[in-house]
C-alpha positions in Angstrom: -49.7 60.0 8.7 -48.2 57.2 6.6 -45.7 58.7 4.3 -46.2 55.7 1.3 -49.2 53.3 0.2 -48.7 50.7 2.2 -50.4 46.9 2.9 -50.0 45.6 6.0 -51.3 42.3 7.8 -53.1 42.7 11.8 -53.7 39.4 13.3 -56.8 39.9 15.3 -57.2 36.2 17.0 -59.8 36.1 19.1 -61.5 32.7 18.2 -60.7 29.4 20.3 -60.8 27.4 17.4 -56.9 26.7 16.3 -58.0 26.0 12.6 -60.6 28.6 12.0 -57.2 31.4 13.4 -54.6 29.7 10.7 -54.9 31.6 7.5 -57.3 29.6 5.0 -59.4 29.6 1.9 -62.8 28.0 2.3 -64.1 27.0 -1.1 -67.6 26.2 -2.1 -67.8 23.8 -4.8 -71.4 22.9 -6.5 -71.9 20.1 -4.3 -73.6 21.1 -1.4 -69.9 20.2 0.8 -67.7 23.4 1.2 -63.8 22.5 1.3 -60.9 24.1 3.4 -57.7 24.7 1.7 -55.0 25.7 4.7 -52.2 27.8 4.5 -49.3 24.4 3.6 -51.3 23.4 0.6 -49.4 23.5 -2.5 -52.9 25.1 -4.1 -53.0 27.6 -1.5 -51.5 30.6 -3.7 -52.6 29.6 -6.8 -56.0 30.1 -5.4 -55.1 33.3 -3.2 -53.5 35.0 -6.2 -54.9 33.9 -9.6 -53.3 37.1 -10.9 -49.3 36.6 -10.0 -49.9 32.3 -11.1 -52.5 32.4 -13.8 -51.7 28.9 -14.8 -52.2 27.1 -11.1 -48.5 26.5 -10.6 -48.4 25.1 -6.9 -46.6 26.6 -4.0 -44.8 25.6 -1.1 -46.3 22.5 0.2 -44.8 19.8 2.5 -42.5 17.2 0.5 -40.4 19.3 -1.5 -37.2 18.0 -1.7 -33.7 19.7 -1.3 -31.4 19.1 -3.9 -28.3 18.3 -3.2 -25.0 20.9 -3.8 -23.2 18.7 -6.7 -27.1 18.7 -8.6 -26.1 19.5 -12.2 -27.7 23.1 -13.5 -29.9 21.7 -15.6 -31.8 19.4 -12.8 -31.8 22.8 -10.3 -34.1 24.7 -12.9 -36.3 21.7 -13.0 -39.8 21.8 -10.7 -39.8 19.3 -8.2 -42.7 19.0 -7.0 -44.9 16.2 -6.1 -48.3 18.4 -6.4 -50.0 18.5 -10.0 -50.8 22.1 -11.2 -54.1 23.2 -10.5 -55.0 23.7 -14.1 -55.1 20.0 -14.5 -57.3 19.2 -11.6 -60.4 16.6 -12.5 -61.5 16.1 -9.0 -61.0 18.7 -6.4 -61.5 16.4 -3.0 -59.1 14.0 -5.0 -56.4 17.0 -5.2 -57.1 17.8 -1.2 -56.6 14.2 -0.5 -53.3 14.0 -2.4 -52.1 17.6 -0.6 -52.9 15.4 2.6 -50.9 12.8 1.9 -48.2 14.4 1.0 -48.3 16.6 4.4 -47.9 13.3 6.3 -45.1 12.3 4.1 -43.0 15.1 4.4 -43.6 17.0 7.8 -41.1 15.5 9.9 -38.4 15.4 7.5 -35.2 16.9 7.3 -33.9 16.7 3.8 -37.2 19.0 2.4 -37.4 22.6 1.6 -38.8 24.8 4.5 -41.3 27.5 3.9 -38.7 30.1 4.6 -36.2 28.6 2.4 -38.7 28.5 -0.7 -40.1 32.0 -0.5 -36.2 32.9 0.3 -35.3 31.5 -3.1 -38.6 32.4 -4.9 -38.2 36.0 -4.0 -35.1 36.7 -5.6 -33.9 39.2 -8.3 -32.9 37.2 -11.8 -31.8 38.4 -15.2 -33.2 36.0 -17.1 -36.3 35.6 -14.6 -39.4 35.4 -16.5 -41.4 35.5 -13.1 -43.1 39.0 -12.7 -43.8 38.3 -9.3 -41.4 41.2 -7.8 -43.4 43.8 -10.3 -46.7 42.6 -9.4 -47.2 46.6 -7.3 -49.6 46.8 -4.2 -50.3 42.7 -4.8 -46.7 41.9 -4.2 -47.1 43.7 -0.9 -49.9 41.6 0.0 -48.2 38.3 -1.1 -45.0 39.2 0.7 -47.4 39.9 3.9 -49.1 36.7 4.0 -46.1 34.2 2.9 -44.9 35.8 6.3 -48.1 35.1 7.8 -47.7 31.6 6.3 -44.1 30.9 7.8 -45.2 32.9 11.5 -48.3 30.5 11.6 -46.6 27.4 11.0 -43.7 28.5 13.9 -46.7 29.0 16.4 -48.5 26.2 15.1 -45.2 24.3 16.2 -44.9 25.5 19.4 -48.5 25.1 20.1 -48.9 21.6 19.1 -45.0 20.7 20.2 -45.2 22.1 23.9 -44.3 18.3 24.4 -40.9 19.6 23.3 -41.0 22.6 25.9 -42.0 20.8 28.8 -39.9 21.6 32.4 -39.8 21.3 35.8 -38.0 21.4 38.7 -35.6 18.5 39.0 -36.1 18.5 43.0 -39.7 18.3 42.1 -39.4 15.3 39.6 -37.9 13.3 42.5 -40.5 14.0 44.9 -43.1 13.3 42.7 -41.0 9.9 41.4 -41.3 9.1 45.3 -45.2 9.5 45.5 -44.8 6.9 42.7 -45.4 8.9 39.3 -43.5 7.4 36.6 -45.6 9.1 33.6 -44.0 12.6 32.7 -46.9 14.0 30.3 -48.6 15.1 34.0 -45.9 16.8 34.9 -44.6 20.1 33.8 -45.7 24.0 32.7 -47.2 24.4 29.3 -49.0 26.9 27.1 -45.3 29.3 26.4 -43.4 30.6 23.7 -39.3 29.2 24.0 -36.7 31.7 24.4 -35.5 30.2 20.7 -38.7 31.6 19.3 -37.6 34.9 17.6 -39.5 38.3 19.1 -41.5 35.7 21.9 -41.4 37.4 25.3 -38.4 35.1 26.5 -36.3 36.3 23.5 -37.1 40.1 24.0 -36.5 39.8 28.0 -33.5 37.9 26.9 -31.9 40.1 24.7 -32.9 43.3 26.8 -30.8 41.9 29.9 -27.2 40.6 27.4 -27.7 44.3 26.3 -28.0 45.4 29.9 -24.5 43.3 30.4 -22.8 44.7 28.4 -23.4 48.2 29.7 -22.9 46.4 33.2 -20.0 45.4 32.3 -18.3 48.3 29.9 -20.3 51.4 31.2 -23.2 53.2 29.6 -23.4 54.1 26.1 -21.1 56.9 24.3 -23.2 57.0 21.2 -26.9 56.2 20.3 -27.3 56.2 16.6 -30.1 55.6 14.6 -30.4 54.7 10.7 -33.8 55.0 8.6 -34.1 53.4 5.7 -34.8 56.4 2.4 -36.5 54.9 -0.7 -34.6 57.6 -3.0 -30.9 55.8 -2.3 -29.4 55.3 -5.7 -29.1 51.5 -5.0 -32.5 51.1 -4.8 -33.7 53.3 -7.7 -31.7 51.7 -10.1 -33.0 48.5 -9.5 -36.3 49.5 -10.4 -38.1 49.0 -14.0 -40.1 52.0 -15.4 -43.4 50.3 -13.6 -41.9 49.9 -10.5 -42.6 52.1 -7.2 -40.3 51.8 -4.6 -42.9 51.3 -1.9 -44.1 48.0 -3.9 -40.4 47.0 -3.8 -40.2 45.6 -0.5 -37.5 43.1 -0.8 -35.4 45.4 -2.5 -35.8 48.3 0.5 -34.8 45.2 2.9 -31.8 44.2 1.1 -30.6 47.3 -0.2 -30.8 48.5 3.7 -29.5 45.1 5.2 -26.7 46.1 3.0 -26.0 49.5 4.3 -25.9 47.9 7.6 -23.3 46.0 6.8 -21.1 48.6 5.7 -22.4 50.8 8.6 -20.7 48.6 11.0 -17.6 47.9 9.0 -17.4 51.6 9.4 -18.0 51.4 12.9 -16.1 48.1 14.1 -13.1 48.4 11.2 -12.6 51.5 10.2 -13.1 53.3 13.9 -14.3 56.2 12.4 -15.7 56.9 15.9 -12.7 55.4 17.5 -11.8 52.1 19.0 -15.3 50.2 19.9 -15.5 48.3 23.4 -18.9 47.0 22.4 -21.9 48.1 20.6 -24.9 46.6 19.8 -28.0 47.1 17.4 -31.7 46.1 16.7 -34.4 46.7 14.0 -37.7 47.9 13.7 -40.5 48.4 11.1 -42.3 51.9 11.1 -46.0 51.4 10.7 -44.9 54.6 8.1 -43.1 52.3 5.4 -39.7 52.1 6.1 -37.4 49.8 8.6 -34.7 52.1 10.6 -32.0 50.6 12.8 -31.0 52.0 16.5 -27.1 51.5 17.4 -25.5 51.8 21.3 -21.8 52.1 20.9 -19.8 51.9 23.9 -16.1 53.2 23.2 -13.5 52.4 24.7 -12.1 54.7 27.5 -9.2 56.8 25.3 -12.0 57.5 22.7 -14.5 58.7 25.2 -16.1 61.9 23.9 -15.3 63.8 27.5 -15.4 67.4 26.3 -18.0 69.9 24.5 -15.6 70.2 21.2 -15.2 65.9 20.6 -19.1 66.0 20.4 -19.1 68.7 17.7 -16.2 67.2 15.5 -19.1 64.2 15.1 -22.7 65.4 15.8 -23.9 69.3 14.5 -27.2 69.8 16.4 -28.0 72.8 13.8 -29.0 74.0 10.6 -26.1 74.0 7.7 -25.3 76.9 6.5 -27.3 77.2 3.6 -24.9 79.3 1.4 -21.7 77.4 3.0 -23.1 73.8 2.2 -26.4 74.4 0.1 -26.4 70.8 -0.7 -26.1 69.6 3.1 -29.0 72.3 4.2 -31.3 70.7 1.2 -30.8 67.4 2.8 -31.6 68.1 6.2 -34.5 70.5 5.3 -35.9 67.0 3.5 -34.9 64.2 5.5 -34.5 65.3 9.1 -37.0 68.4 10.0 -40.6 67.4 10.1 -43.6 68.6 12.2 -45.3 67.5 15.5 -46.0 64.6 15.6 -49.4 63.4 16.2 -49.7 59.6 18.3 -53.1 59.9 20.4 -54.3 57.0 21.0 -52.7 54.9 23.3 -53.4 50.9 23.7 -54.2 49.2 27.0 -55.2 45.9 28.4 -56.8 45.0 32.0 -56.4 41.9 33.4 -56.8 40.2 37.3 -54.0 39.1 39.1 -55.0 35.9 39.8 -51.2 34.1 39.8 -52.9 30.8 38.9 -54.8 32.3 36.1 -53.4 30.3 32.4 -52.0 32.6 29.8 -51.3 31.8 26.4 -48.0 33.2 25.3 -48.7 32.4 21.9 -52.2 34.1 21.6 -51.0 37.0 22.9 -48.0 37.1 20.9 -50.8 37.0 17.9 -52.8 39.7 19.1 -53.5 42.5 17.0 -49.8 42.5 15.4 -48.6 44.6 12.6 -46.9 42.8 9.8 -45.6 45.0 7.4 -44.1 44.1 3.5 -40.5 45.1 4.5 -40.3 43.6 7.6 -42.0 40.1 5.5 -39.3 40.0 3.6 -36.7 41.0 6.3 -37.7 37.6 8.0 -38.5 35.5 4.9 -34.7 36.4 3.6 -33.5 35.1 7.3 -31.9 39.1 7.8 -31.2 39.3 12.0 -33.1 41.4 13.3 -30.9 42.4 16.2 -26.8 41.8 17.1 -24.0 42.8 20.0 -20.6 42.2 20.1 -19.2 40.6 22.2 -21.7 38.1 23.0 -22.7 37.7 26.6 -23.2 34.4 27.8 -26.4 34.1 30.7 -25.3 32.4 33.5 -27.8 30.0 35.5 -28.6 30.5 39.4 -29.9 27.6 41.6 -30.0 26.3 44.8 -28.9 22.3 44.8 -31.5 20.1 43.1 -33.2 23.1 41.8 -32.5 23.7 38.5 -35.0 23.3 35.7 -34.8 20.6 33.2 -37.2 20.0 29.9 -38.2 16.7 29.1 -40.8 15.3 27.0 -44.4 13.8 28.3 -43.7 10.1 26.7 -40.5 10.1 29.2 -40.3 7.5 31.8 -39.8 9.6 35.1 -37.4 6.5 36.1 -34.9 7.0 33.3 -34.9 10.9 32.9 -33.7 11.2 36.6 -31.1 8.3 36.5 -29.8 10.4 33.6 -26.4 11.7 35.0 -26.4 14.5 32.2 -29.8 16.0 34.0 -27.5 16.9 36.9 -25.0 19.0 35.0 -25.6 22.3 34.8 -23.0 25.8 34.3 -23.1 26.2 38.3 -22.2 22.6 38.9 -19.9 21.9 36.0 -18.0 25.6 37.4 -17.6 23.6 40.7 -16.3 21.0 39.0 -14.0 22.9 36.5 -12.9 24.4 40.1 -12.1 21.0 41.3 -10.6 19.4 38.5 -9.0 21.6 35.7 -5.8 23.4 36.2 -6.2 26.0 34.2 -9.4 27.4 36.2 -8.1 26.4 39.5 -4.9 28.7 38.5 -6.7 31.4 37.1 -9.1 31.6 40.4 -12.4 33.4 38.8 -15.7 34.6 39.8 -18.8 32.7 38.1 -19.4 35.5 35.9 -15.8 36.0 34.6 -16.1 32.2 33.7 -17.1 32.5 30.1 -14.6 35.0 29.6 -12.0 31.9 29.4 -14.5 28.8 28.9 -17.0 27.9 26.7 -20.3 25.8 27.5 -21.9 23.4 25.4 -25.3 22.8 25.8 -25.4 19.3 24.4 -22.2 17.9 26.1 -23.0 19.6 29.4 -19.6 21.2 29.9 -17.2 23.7 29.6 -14.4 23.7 27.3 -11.5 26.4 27.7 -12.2 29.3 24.9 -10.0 29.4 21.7 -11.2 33.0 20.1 -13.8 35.8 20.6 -14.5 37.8 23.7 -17.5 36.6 25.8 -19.1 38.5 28.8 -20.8 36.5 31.5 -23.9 37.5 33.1 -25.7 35.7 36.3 -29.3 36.0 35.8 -30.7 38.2 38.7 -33.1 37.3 41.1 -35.2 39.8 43.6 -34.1 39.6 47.8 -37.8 37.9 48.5 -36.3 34.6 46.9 -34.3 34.0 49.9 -31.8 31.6 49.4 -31.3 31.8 45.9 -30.7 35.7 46.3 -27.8 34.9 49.1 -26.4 32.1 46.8 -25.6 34.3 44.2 -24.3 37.2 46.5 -21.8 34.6 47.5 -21.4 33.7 43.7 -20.7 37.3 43.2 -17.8 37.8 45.6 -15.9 34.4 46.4 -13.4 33.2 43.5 -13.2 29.5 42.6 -15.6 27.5 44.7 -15.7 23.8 44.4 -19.2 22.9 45.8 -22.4 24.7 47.4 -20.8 23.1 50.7 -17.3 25.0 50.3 -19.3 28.6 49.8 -21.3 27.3 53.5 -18.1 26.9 55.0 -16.5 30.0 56.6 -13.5 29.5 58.4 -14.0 26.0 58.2 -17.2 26.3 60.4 -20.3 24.9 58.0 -23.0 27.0 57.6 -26.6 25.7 58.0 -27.8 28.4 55.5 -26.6 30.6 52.3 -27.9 33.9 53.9 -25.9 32.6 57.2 -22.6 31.7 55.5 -23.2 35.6 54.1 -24.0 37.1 57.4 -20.3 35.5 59.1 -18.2 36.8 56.0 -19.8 40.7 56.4 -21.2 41.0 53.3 -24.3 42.5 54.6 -22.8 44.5 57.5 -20.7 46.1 55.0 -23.6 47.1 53.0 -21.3 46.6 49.3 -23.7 44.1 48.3 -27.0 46.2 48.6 -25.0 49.1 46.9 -24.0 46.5 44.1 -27.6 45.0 43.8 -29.2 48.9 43.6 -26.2 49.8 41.3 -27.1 47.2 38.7 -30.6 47.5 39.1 -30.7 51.1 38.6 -28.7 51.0 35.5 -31.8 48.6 34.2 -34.9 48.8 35.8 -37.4 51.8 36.2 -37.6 53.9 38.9 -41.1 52.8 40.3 -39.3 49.3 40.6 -36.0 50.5 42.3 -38.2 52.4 44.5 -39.9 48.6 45.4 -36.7 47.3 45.9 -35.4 49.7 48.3 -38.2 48.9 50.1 -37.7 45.3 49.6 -33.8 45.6 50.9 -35.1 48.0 53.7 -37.3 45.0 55.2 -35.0 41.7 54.3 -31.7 42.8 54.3 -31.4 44.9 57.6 -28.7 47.7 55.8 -26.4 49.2 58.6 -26.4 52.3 56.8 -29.9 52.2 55.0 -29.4 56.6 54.6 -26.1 55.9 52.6 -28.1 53.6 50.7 -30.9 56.2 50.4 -28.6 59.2 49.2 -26.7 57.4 46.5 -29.3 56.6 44.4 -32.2 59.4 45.6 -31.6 60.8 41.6 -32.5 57.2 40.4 -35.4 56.6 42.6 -36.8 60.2 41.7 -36.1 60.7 38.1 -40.2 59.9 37.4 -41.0 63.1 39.5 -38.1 65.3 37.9 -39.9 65.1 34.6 -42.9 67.2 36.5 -41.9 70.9 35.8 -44.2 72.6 38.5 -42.8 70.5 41.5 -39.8 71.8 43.2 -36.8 69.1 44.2 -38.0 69.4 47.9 -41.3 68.5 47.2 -39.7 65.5 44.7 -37.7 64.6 47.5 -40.8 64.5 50.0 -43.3 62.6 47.5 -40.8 59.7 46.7 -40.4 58.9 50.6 -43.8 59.3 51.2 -44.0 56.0 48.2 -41.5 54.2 49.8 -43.7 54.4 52.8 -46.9 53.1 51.3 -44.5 50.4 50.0 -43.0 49.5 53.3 -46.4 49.9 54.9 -47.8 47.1 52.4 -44.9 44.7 54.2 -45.4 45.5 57.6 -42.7 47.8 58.5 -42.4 51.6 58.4 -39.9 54.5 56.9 -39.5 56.1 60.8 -37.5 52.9 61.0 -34.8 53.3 59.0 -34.0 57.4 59.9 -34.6 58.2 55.8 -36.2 61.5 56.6 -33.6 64.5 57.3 -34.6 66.4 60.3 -36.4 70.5 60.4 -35.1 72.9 61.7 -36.7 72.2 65.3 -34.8 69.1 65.4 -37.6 66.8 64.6 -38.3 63.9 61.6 -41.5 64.8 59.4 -43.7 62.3 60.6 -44.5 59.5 57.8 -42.7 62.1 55.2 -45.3 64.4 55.4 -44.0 68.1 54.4 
């Protein structure tokens, strides 16, 4: 049960109208014409929240100017705004017009205040603040909420109406359609998707999921998992309160107060060592539909500071009640904080849908759906707090077959110009060839594509790599499954020859050329060897589940053609099984039995068959259990 009296915002969007979805306030005037006033009015608040602006001061609104740095004090404390107060409205459609026409004024420029930055500085503590905004209780949870709500909408709105700025396609496929004799790009492209730089859209989350996955690629799994809950009884936050003040109503003080104990959490963790030297570590946030944010940490040590033995555990975790008359003070606070009851979540959400590939989905609705906005996590975004971090960064490398790499563009283009453009060629895979052909310092140091960023940078504008002058970077190619063909033999090759020059030098074995990437594979024994299957299964299983390894062990059974495929099968039977092993009642013959007998089904649904591949140990007469059948 929620643990403090909390507001929260659900979007529930469900209407095809765009306008109707973005938050509003419909008012009905005593002419017989009703009047919308949207969510980047200036009056907007002052009519939402009569109570916290009982004279009709305006809001954010379009227009506002910055100031610049050198702006003497007393011009900062000035309002400069363009929009009247309310309280001096004579004509309401006159005040709706003027709110129009400054929207059209100021929307696309670059020197005004955005809606995050005014709520940013609106929403801060002040001593000599007369503004009671912060102290306003349960309302100032709801105004937190839907200034969120405000800033969320108008990102979406963005990338709704802006997919013009999103647009891509395949730059093999903008030539072939430039041949057929298209030279208008708004009928070309995909549409309807949230960009990776949209913060918590599906690209950003699958992004971040696979850096972290680098890193443990890259340093080895995780020493320590920590996690950090926020407590509304820390000193720092009870002694900003007034006598009228709950904590739970102090939302922006819970977020920085926390943000702050972050910080100094990983000063302790990256400065101070006080677990020991740090190889990398990485954390993100989330908001408890209970009232406070908490924080999960992986830290990956390096290799002397491994905790290898029962004792280095104990000297940092105790998995047991303190001694209550040894440390009283330490028992009290686990007895409070830490022990707690079952828990009780028992419903469970679902969605059906077909799976019709050609079916549209819209990334942003969904994003919408039913999502919980609560006051902490409001402020958390409105104050511009990250909501996730890893050191060191890890720098995703792109995977394409010549020609086919995906560029963005926008629909006024002329198709003509945008492929004569020589920067639309240029990608990280072509500019490594290049850096391979043309800089010393690469050509001496002889790397893989993935150790690249380790010693270059890439810039995204310039189109190039530049060698790297501080920081630690970790390079990752992006994967890709075995069914892709080509492009899963391209970076195979990637993966294991150091400092190509060209897509024709990694054809060319022995100075023979290759008509194919999966050829030029085949004649330098990467598959007979099987090293590169027991790669690919190594790094997926230290990512994916194990219903999908157990697909693409199927997958590498029928396209790959392993020498060895029960090698492949015994070194990773524990990851492929680990579903099953959580099933008390079934013993590890049984487990054993039942995940061949899935692999089966799988290998059935592509034509081929597990008797193939010898996977089943013989009984004791000497004969294979027929399809894996006990």
């Amino acid at each position: 049960m929620p643990t403090s009296s909390e507001i929260a915002a659900i979007w529930t969007e469900e209407n095809n109208g765009v306008a109707l979805n973005a938050p509003h306030i419909q008012i009905y005037p005593r002419t017989d014409r009703t009047q919308i006033v949207n969510y980047y009015y200036g009056c907007y608040d002052a009519l939402q929240y009569p109570l916290l602006f009982p004279l009709g001061q305006s809001g954010w609104h379009c227009g506002i100017k910055k100031l610049p740095a050198n702006c003497p004090a007393y011009l900062r404390t000035a309002h400069h705004e363009e929009v009247p107060s309310i309280r001096n409205v004579t004509s309401l459609d006159r005040y709706l017009e003027m709110e129009d026409e400054i929207l059209k004024k100021g929307q696309r420029r670059r020197d005004t205040v955005s809606v995050r930055e005014y709520y940013c500085y609106k929403l801060q503590m002040r001593n000599d603040d007369e503004d009671e905004i912060l102290h306003a209780g349960r309302i100032f949870q709801q105004y937190s909420v839907d200034e969120y709500i405000k800033l969320e909408t108008q990102r979406l709105n963005f990338a709704a109406f802006n997919q013009d700025l999103f647009r891509t396609a395949m730059l093999e496929g903008l030539l072939d359609i430039l041949r057929l004799g298209e030279r208008d790009a708004s009928n070309i492209g995909k549409q309807n998707f949230l960009p990776s730089s949209f913060i918590g859209g599906p690209r950003d989350m699958r992004q971040r999921y696979m850096d972290a996955i680098a890193l443990v690629q890259h340093f080895g799994k995780r020493d320590l998992f920590i996690t950090m809950t926020c407590n509304h009884s820390w000193t720092e936050i009870k002694e900003h309160l007034i006598p009228t003040d709950e904590s739970h109503n102090r939302p922006d003080l819970i977020s920085r107060v926390f943000r702050a104990k972050i910080e100094e959490f990983k000063k302790d963790i990256l400065k101070r060592n006080i677990f020991g030297e740090v190889a990398a570590f990485m954390y993100t946030l989330e908001f408890q539909k209970r009232g406070l944010p908490h924080a999960h940490f992986l830290i990956i040590l390096t290799n002397e500071y491994k905790l290898l033995t029962p004792e280095a555990y104990d000297n940092i975790i105790s998995a047991e009640l303190p001694d209550e008359n040894a440390e009283p003070d330490l028992h009290s606070l686990v007895l409070k904080h830490i022990m707690h009851g079952p828990c009780v979540h028992d419903k469970i959400a679902f969605s059906l849908h077909n799976n019709d590939i050609d079916a549209e989905v819209d990334e942003i609705k969904e994003y919408q759906s039913d999502r919980w906005v609560s006051p902490p996590e409001a402020m958390w975004r409105l104050y511009g707090f990250s909501i996730s971090e890893m050191l060191p960064t890890v720098c995703p490398l792109q995977l394409h077959l010549k020609g086919q790499h995906f560029v963005s563009f926008r629909s006024c283009a002329n198709v003509d110009t945008l492929v004569n453009n020589p920067l639309i060629k240029q990608t990280m895979l072509t500019q490594f060839f290049e850096m391979n052909r043309t800089n010393a310092e690469a050509m001496e140091l002889n790397l893989l594509y993935q150790e690249f960023p380790e010693h270059f940078v890439w810039s995204s504008t310039e189109k190039m790599w530049t060698p790297r002058k501080q920081r630690h970077a970790i390079g990752h190619v992006v994967t890709c499954h075995p069914t892709e063909g080509e492009r899963y033999y391209l970076r195979m090759l990637l993966m294991n020859i150091r400092g190509p020059k060209s897509y024709k030098d990694l054809l060319t074995v022995n100075g023979e050329h290759c008509s194919t990437f999966r050829e030029s594979v085949e004649k330098r024994g990467l598959l007979q060897s099987d090293n590169s299957l027991l790669e690919r299964m190594s790094e997926a299983a230290s990512y994916q589940m194990p219903y999908s390894l157990r697909c693409l062990f199927a997958t590498l059974l029928i396209y790959c053609n392993p020498t060895n495929p029960r090698q492949l099968w015994e070194e990773f039977e524990e990851h492929m099984s680990e579903d099953y092993t959580l099933v008390s009642n079934i013993n590890k013959k049984n487990i054993r039995y039942q995940v061949l007998n899935h692999i089966n089904d799988i290998l059935h649904s592509m034509g081929g068959d597990i008797n193939e591949y010898q996977l089943i140990p013989e009984t004791s007469s000497g004969k294979r259990c027929k399809g894996g059948a006990l």
